[in-house]
N, C-alpha and C positions, 0 to 999 in steps of 0.2 A: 319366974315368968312361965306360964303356962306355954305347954307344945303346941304347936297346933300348923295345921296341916291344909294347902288349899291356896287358890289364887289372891289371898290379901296378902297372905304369911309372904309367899314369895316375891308378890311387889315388893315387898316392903324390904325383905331382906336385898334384893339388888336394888334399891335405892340406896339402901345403908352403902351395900358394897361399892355403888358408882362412887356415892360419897369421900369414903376411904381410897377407892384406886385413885381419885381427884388430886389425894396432894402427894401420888408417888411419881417423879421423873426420873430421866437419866439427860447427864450432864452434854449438851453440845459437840462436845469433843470424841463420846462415844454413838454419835447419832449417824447414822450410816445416809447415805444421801437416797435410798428409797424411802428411810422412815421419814426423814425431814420433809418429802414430799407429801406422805400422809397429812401432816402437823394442821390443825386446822388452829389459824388465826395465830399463825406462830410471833415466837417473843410476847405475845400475850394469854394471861392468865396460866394455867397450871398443868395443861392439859400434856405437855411435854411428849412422848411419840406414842401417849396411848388417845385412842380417837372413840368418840362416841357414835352408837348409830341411833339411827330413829327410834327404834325399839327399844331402846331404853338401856340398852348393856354396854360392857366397854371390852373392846379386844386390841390385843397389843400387836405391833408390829413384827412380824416374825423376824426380822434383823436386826434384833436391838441384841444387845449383851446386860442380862437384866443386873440390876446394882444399887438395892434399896435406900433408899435414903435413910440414915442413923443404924445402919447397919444391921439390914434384915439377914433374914436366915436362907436365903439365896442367892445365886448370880454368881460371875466368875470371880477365884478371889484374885491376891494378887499373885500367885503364879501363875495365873491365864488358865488356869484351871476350874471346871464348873463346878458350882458346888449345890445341891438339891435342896431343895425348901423341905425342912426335918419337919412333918404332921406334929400337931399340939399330942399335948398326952391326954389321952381317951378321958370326957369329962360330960355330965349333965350340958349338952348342948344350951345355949345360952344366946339371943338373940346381941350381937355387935354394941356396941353404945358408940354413939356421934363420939367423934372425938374433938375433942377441945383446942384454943385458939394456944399454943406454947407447946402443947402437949408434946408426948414423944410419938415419931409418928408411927400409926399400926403396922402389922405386918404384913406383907403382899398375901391378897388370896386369890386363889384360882378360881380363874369363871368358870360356872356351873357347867355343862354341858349337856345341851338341850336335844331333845328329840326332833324338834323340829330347828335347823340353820336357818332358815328364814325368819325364825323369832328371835326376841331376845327373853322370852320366860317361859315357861312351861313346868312341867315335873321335874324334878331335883334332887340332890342326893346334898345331904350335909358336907362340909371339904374334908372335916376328921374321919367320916366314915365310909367317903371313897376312896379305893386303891387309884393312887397318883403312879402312872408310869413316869420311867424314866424321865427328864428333858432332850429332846434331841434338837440340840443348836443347829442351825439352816446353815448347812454345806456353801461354802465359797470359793468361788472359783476362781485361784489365782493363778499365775503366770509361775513356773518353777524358776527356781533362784539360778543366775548364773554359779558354773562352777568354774573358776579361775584358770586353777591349776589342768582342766580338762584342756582347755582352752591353749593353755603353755603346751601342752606336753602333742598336743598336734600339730603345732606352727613349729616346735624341738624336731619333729618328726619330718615335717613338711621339709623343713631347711635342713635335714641331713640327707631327707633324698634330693631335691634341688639342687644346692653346692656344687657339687660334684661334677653335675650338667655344666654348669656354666662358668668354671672357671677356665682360665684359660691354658693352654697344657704348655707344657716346653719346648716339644717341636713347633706347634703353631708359633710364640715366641721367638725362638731362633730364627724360625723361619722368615719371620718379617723383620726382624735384625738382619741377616740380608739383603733384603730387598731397598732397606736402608740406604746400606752401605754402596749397595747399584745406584741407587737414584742419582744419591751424593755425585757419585762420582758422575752420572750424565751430566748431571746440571753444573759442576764445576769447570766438565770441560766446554761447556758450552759460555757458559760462565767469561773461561777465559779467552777462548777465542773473540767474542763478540762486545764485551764492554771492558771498556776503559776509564770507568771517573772515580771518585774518590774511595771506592772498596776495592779492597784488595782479594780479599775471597772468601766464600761463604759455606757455610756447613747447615745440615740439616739435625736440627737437638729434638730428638721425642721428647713428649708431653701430652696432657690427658690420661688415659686409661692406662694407657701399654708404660707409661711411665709413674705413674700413682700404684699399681696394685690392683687396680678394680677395672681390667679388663675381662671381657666375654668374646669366647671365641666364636670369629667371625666379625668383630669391633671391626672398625676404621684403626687407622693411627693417625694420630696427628704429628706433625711433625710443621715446628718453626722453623725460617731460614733466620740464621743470626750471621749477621756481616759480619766481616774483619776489617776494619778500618787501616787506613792506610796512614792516617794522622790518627795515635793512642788519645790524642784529648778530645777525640769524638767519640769514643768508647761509649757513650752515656748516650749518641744520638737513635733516635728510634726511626725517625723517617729513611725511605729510600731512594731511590732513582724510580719516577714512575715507569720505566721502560724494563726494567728489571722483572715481573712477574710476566709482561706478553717475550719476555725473551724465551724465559724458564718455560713456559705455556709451547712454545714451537719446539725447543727441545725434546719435551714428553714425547709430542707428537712423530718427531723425525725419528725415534728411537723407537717407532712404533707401538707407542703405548697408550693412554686413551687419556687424553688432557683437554682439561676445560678450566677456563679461569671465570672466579666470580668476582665482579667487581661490584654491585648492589648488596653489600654488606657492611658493616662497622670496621672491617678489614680486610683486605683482598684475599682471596682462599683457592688454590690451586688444585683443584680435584684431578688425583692420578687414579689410574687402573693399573693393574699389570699387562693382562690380556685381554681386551675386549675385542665383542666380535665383530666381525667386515663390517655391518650394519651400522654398528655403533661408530667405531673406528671412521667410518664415512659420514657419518653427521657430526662428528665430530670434526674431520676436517674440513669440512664443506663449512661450517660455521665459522674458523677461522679465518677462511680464505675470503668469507666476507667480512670481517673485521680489518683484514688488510687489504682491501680495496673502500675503505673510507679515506675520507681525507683528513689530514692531520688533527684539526680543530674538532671532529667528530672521533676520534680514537681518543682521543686525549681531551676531551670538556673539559674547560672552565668553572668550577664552580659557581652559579647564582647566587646574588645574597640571598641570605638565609629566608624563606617568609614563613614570620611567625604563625604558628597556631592561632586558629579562633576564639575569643571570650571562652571560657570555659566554666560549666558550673561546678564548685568543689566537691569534695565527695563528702564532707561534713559540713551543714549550711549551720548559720548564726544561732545561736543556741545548739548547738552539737543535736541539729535534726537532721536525721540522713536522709538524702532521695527516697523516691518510692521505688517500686518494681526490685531492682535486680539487689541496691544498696539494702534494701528493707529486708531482704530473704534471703542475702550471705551467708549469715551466722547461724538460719534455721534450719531445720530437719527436713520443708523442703524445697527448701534452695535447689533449683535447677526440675523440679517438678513443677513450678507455675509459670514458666514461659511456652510460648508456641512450640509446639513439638516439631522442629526444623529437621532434627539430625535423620542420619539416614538410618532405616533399620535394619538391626547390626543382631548378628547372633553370638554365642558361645561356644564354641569346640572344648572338649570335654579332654581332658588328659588321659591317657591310658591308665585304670584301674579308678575312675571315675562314677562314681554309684547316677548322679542324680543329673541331668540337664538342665538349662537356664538360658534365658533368651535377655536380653539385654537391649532394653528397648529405653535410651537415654533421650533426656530431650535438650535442647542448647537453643543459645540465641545466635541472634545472626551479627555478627561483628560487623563494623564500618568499612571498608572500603575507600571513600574516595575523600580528599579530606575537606570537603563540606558538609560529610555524614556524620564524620569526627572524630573530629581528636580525642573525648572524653572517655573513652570506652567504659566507664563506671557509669557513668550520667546518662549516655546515650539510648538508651530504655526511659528514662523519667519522664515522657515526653507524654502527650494527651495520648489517647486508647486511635484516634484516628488517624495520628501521626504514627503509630507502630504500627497498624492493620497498611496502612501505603507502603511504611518500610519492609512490611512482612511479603508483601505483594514482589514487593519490587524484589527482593532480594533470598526470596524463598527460594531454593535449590538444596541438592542433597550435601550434606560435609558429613565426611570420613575423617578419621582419628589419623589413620594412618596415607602418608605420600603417595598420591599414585603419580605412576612412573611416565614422565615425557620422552620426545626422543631423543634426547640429551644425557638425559638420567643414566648416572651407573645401574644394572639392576643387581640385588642382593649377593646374586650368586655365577657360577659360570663366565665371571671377570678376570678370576686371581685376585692377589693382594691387591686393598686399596686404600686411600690415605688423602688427608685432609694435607695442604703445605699453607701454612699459614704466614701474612707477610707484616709486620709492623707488631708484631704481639707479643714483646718480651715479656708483658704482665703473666700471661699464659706459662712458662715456666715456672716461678715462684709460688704460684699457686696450685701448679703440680706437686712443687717438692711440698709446699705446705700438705698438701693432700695425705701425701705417702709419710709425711710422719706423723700423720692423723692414724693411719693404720698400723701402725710399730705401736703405738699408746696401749693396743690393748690388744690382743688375738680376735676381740667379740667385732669387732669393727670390719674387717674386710668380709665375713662370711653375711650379717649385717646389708651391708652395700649392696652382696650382689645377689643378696636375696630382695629386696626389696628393686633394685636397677631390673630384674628379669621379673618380675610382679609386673612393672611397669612396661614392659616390652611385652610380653602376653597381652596384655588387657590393654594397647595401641593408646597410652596417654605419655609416649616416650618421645613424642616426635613435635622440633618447634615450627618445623615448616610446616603440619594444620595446626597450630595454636595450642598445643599442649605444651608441657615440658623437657625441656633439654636435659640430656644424662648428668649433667654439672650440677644442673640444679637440685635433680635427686639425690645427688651425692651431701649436698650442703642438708638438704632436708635432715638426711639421716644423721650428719652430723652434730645440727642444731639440737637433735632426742637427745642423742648418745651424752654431750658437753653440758646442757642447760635443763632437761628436763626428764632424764632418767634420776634415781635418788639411791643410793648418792650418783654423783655422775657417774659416768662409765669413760670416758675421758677428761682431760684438763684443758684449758683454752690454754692453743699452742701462743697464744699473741701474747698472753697475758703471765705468762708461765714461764719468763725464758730465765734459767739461772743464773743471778750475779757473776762477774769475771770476777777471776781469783786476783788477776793482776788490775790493781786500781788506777793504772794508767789507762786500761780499756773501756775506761767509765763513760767516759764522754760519745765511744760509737755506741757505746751501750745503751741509753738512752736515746740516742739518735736516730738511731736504726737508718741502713742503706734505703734511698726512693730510688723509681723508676718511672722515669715520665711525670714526675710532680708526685708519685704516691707511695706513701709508706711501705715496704712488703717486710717489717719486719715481725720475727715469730721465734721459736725453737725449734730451730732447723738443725741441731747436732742429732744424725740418725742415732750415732751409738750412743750419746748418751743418755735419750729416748727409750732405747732398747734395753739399756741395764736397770735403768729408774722403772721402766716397766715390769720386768723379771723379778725385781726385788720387794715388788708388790707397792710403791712408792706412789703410784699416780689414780692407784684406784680401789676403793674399797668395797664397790658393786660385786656384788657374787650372784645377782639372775644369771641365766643361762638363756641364749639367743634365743627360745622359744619365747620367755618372758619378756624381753625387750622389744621384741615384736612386736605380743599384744600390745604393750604400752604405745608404742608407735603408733601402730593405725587406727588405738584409740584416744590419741591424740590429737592427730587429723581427721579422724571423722567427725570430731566434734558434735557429737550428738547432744542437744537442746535437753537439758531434762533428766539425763540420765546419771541412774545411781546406782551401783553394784552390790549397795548391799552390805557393805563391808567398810565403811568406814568414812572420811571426808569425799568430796567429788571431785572425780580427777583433774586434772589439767587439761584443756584442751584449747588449741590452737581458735584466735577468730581470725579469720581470714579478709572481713570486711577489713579491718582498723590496723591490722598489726603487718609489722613486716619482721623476715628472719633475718637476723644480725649474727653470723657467725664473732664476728668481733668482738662487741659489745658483752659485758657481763652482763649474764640472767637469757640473752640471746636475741630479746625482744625489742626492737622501737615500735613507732607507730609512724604511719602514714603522712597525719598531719604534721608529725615531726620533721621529717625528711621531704615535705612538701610534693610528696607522690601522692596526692589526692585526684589528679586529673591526668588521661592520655596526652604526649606532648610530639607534635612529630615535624620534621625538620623535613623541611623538599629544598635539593638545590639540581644541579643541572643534570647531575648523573644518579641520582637515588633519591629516595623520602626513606626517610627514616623513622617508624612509628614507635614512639617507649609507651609501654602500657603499663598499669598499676592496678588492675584487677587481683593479681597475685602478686607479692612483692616478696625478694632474696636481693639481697644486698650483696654486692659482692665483696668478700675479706679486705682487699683493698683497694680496686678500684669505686670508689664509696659512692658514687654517682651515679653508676651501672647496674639495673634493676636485671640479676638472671633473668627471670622471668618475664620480662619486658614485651615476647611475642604471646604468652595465652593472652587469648582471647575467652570472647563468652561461652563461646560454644567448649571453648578448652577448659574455662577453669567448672564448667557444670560438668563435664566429663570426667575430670581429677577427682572432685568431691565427690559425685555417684557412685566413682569406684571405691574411694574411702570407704563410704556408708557401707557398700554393696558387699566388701569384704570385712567390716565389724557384724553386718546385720548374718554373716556366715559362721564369723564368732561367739555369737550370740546364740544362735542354732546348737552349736555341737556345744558350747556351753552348759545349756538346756538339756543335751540328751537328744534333742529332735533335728530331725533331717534338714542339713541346709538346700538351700538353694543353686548350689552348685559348688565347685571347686575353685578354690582362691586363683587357682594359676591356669584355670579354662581359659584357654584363647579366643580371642573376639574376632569373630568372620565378618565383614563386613560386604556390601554390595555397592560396588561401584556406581558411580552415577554416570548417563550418559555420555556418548562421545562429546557429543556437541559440549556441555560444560565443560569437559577435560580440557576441549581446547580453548575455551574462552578462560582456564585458569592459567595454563598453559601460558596463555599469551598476555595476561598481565603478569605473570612471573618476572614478565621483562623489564618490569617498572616500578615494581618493588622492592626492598630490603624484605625480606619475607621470615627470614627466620636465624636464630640465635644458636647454635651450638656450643658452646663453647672449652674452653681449656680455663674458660676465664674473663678474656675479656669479651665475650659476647660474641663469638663468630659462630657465622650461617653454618650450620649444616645440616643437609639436604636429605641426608639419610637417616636412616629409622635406628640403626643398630650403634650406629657412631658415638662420638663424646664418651664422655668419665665413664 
């Protein structure tokens, strides 16, 4: 074929060439979502992510990864590696031939490159005879890959400087072992001078923190009163003499100590001081001295029958469709970012040696109140857009994570020892000593707790009098990782675990196991032989190291939507819509609609309303009916998750290399809200069961630092 040189020659050669680029693609799965957007009349015809212009030439997407059809002599091979389109070997130039319907297909050529970009022809250079520079593949901008072990070896760091702070020392210890043994004895002797019926006399038994292991100094103690019965066949009875806790309550008082008794709780609870000051001491007197000037039927109410809760909608409707608003955005990344921004704006305090600041600007819903608002607390957002603008109106005010203080209130500091006395709550020991042989199982376990327990007291989501969580229930949390979803575990489920009697006469309590109140508390309660099965490496074959069970933990519970490390299947992560913790149960898990906690249920009689909530659901070991969790509310459980998220998305950061957002255990400053609201909380305080502490079985407490 003759050469020839000139505007036919070149038409013609890039028509040949449109021709040929025509039946080159790359396959769907390597199409990047800018070229797919090039695609003209995509899924039809051939055109695949190269596009045609008016002019008549074709040019390729620059994000493709080229990859010839029948195995051209360019594009990445298969080690991701690029490989160069090798020039033909220098030949009498030869005008292209049509290729044919079967044929093999041609090989990719390079578009010409033209003097002028706004054409598609002009002067030309042959492909064989111009120098092809390199390929330079079009830079992508990724996100750098977490790195794990960065991740471990700082939270390894964080908890060896932590620790130390917060455990609690031996003088402190002793010290409130004293103060014990003081109490004991006021209230014995008052005890016995003043009541006569069926006990004979009573002691005060620790439990919670000061009695598990996982105190922090400056905790509360808690401390049950256990009767001594006068007739041994009432051993087993739990009730008391209701006149027995305002006796003990006068006592405190006459010994000059700072007493107040609660009685708007699931059990009566005797808040002591050591030394509080004139101020306190005198509101606190003044209050009782109006307590004994009521009249009998007014100190002592009656009980109202119970009146039930209203209809309630469930929290998984027919077809397992959930509500909208609060139900539909639980599980997602971000849950508690699309409600009204209610809470109050709260900042971060920065720890000493603290590089970076952070402002912590949470937002929450406003929980119910009164109980025509409702009992549902799941559902109580599902409601029209102008039914939640009235409720937002009506009930917009500032809430804080953490108790501000009324004139009742012990405050934190400048009291001396103080201490919860709890009345009716034997569940509450059994589920201390379960605790403490929760911590013998493994050394990783109490450093664990109270790292996570002071995470949680910085960052004010410790407290269940505003609707967060009780120190008990962080404890079960951490338990539930450690037992059912570290791998292999890190402890054994103490319920499930207890070693056969040697003597097979003991067979019968063996399976039986001792109740309390109607409910099972049996477990493996032999400390020593806890302690040797532990030593001898028998109970655990996890070898992380508490920086690494960490991360697992809070990215567990932050449950982030989506995410994937990189490294291998996706992890586990808690849903907090659907699922409840079951320390009991193997695997850890139930579900909501299982245990019929799909809806708020709350009980009003003469002396209290009692609200159980199921927005967060812990189950307790044995009392199986009692939801820990029972007081967060909305505002509380979008506060819990933000801080999850707020402290993975910190993880993520130094992961990365790149500067977090601040320091996991920055303390949260918050700004009070007006007087005027303080006192109108203040004074419904008076009318409600308000909050959960517990040892166990669910008792109020009023303090921030208190519980497990």
């Amino acid at each position: 074929m003759d050469q020839k040189t000139g505007p036919e020659t070149t038409g013609l050669e890039n028509q040949l060439r449109g021709m040929i680029l025509g039946n080159v693609r790359i396959g769907d799965s390597q199409a990047s979502p800018e070229a797919q957007h090039t695609q003209r009349g995509r899924g039809r015809g051939r055109g695949g992510p190269w596009r045609g212009n008016h002019r008549g030439g074709y040019q390729q997407s620059p994000s493709q990864e080229q990859q010839p059809r029948g195995g051209g002599a360019g594009g990445f091979n298969n080690r991701g590696r690029y490989r160069q389109y090798a020039p033909p070997t220098p030949h009498v130039p030869q005008a292209p031939s049509i290729p044919q319907r079967g044929a093999h297909p041609p090989r990719v050529l390079q578009r010409p490159h033209s003097n002028n970009p706004a054409q598609g022809h002009g002067p030309s250079v042959a492909p064989h005879l111009r120098q092809q520079a390199p390929h330079q593949p079009r830079p992508q901008v990724t996100q750098p890959r977490e790195n794990p072990m960065t991740q471990v070896e700082h939270l390894e760091m964080l908890a060896a400087e932590e620790i130390p702070k917060v455990e609690m020392g031996l003088d402190e210890f002793e010290g409130k072992e004293v103060f014990r043994q003081r109490l004991e004895g006021i209230l014995r002797q008052a005890f016995d001078e003043s009541y006569s019926g069926d006990i004979a006399t009573i002691s005060l038994v620790g439990f919670g923190s000061l009695a598990s292991g996982f105190g922090m100094p400056g905790s509360d103690m808690d401390l049950a009163v256990v009767p001594g019965w006068k007739d041994s066949s009432q051993a087993d009875r739990i009730g008391i003499d209701r006149e027995i806790p305002r006796l003990l309550e006068r006592a405190v008082l006459d010994a000059k100590m700072g007493g107040r008794l609660l009685t708007r709780t699931r059990v009566p609870i005797l808040k002591v001081c050591e030394s509080p000051t004139d101020e306190l001491y005198s509101a606190l007197f003044e209050e009782r001295k109006k307590w004994d000037e009521l009249p009998d039927e007014e100190q002592y109410p009656t009980d109202a029958p119970v009146k039930p809760s209203p209809s309630l909608k469930p929290l998984v409707d027919v077809g397992e469709q959930k509500p909208a608003d609060i139900v539909q955005h639980a599980d997602s990344p971000a849950f508690g970012e699309s409600f009204p921004a209610l809470g109050a704006a709260s900042s971060t305090k920065k720890k000493a040696g603290s590089k970076s600041p952070t402002n912590v600007g949470t937002t929450h819903t406003k929980s119910p109140t009164t109980p025509t608002e409702a009992t549902s607390d799941v559902n109580s957002t599902a409601n029209a857009s102008d039914k939640q603008q009235h409720n937002h109106r009506r009930n917009d005010k500032t809430w804080v994570r953490e108790k501000v203080l009324g004139p009742l209130d012990f405050p934190k500091q400048g009291v001396g020892i103080q201490c919860d006395i709890n009345f009716e709550n034997p569940l509450g020991i059994h589920n201390t000593h379960m605790l403490r042989c929760y911590s013998l199982t493994d050394p990783r376990v109490r450093p664990m707790v109270l790292f996570v327990k002071s995470w949680a007291k910085r960052r004010k989501i410790n407290s269940a009098y505003s609707g967060t969580l009780n120190s008990y229930g962080w404890v079960l949390m951490v338990l539930h990782y450690l037992v059912n979803i570290a791998q292999p575990p890190v402890c054994p489920n103490l319920q499930h675990s207890i070693p056969p009697p040697k003597d097979i006469s003991q067979l019968e309590n063996f399976f039986k196991g001792p109740t309390v109140g109607g409910y099972t508390v049996r477990f493996w309660r032999n400390e020593q032989e806890i302690i040797q099965a532990a030593q001898a490496g028998q109970l655990s074959q996890n070898k992380q190291n508490v920086g690494g069970l960490l991360r697992g933990f809070f990215q567990y519970y932050a449950s982030i939507s989506g995410y994937s490390n990189n490294y291998g299947p996706r992890p586990p992560q808690f849903y907090w819509t659907n699922e409840v913790l079951s320390l009991r149960t193997l695997g850890g898990i139930r579900t909501k609609q299982d245990k019929g906690w799909v809806s708020a249920k709350t009980t009003i009689t003469a002396e209290k309303k009692v609200t159980n909530r199921y927005l967060f659901a812990i189950e307790d070991p044995f009392e199986l009916d009692h939801n820990v969790a029972r007081t967060v509310t909305h505002r509380g459980i979008v506060a819990i998750r933000d801080e999850f998220r707020r402290a993975w998305r910190i993880m993520g950061a130094i992961g990365k290399g790149m500067q977090p957002e601040g320091g996991i255990f920055d303390e949260v400053i918050e700004d009070l809200p007006p007087k005027e609201e303080l006192e109108k909380d203040v004074k419904k305080m008076g009318m409600e069961d308000v909050g959960v502490n517990d040892g166990t079985a669910g008792v109020q407490h009023t303090e921030n630092t208190g519980g497990l």
